[in-house]
N, C-alpha and C positions, 0 to 999 in steps of 0.2 A: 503558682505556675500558670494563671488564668491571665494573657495578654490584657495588657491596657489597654483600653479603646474598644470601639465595636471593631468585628470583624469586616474585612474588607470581602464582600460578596460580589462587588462586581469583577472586570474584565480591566478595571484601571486601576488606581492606585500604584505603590512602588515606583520600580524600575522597570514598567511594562515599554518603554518605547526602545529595549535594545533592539542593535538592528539584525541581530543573528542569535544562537542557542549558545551562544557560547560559555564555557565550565565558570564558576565565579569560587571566589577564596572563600574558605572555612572561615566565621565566623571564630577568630581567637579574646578568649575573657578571658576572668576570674575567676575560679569555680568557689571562690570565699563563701557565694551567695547561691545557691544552684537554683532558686526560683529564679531569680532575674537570667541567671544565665542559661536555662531551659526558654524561659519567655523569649530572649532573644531566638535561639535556636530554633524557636518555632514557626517568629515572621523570616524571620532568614528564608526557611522552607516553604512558608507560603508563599512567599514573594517571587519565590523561584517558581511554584506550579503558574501563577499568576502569570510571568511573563513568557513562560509555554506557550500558554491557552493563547496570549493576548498576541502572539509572533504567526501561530496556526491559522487566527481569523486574519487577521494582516494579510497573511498569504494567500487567502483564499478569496478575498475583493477582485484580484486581478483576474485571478483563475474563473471564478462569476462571471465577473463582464465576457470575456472570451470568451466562456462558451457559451454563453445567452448569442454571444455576438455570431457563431460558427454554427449553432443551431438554429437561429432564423436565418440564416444564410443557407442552410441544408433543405427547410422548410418550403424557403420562398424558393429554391431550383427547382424543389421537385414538383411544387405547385403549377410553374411557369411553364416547366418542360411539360406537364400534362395539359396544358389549358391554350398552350402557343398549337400545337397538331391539330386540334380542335376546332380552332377557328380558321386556320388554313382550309380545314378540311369542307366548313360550311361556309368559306369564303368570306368571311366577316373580314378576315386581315388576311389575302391573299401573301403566298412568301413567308410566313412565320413558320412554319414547321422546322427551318434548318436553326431557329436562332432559341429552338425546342433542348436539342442537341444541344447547345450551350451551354444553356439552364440547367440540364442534366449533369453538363461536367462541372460546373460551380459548386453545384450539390453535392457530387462525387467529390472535389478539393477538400471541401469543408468537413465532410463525413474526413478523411485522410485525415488531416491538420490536429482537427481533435482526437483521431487515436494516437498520431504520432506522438505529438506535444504532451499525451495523457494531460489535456484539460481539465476536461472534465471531472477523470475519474482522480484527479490529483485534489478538485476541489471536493468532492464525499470524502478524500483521506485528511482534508486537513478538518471538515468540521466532525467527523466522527473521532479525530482525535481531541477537537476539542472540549467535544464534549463529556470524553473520557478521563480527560486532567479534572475537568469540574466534576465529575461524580466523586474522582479520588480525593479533592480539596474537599466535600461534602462530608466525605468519611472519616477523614482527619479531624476534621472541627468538630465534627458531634464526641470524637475516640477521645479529643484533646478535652473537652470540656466534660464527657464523664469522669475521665483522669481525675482533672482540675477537682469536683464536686467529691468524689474519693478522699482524696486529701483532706475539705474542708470540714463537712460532713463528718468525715471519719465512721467509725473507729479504724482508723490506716490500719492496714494488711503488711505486714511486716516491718522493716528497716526504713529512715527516709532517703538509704541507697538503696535499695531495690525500688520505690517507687521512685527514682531518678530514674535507675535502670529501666522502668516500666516505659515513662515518658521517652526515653531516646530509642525504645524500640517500636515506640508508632512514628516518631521521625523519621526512623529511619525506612519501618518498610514502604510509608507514603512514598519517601525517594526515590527506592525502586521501583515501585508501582509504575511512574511518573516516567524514570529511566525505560524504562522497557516497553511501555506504551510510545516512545519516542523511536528508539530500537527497532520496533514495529514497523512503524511507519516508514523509516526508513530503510528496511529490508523490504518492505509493498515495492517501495516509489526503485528502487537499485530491481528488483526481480520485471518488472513494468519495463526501465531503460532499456535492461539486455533482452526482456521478448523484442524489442520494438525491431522490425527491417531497419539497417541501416543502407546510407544510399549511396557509400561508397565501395561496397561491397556488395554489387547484385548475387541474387542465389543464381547460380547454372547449375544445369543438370551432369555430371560427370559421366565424359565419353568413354566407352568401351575401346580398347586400340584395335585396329584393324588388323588380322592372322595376313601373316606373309606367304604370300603365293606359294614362294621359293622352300620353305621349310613344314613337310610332310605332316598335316595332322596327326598328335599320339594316337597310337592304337588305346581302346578301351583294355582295362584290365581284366574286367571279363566277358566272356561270350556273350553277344547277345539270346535273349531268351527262343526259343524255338523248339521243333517237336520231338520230342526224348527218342532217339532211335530204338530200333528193335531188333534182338536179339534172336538167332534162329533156333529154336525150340530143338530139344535133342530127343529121342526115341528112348526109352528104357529100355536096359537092355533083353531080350524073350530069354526066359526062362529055358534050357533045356531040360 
């Protein structure tokens, strides 16, 4: 059940250059042989974490530049706007204080752009996920290759369907692992969309309607509070 070949540890190999996550078909064989056709089902499943990881860092090149690009751009406003007031003020460059206020609002765009856009925080989502496919590819190849040494090794633990069974249930939970780290992430990046303001729907603050002159304020239901009246004291009556 031990794949041919060394294991692929990098970020290439396969079908790493699809251009999107999209579901791929079930590898269909033989089961005549169930080594060979475990072995297959195993690069199958690598190949699929591999092009996870390799789609996350892809995504995240662009995301990098941008915000290196949006955060010296935040940088150098806010440097600008502090250091333009300054030399207006000692006269060095008479008239710079207004182009201060500029700087300010460049820096203020920039700071906006990257929370709207979630640049930034989309590029930590995509390498913390990738780094999480590869810890999971980690775990599998060590699980696959004690597997593999089980068998060889011996003395095998049961049937050699249960340890087929064995093998298809580290396949399998890697897959899920993989799935739901993906899941993840796209429940982050979909909860991030809908905080974001959008800008065709400004927030206003909802108006109270105005009470009509013409129709008589309700009476309150009950009295207001005030001082408990007092009752006139009666005489006992004397005794004859």
């Amino acid at each position: 059940m031990q794949p041919e070949g060394p294991p692929q540890d990098g970020w290439g190999g396969g079908t790493t250059g699809a251009a999107d996550l999209t579901g791929r078909a079930f590898p269909l064989g033989d089961w005549g042989e169930p080594a060979e056709r475990l072995d297959e089902l195993y690069r199958w499943v690598e190949d699929g974490a591999l092009r996870t990881a390799s789609w996350y860092l892809r995504d995240r090149l662009w995301r990098r530049r941008t915000a290196r690009l949006l955060r010296l751009g935040t940088t150098a406003g806010v440097a600008t706007g502090s250091v333009l007031p300054l030399l207006d003020l000692t006269h060095a460059v008479p008239g710079a204080a207004p182009w201060g206020y500029v700087a300010f609002v460049v820096a203020l765009a920039c700071t906006g752009l990257d929370r709207y856009f979630g640049v930034s925080s989309g590029w930590m989502r995509d390498i913390a996920t990738a780094q999480a496919v590869q810890r999971r590819l980690q775990t599998l190849q060590f699980d696959w290759a004690s597997e593999c040494v089980r068998e060889v090794l011996g003395p095998a633990e049961g049937t050699a369907g249960e340890a087929a069974d064995r093998c298809l249930n580290v396949l399998r939970r890697f897959s899920d692992d993989v799935t739901d780290l993906v899941r993840a992430e796209t429940s982050d990046w979909m909860s991030e969309f809908r905080a974001a303001p959008s800008p065709l729907t400004p927030h206003t603050t909802p108006r109270l309607p105005r009470p009509d002159p013409a129709v008589p304020p309700p009476r309150p239901l009950h009295s207001p509070p005030g001082p408990r009246p007092n009752m006139p004291r009666q005489r006992p009556p004397e005794p004859r």
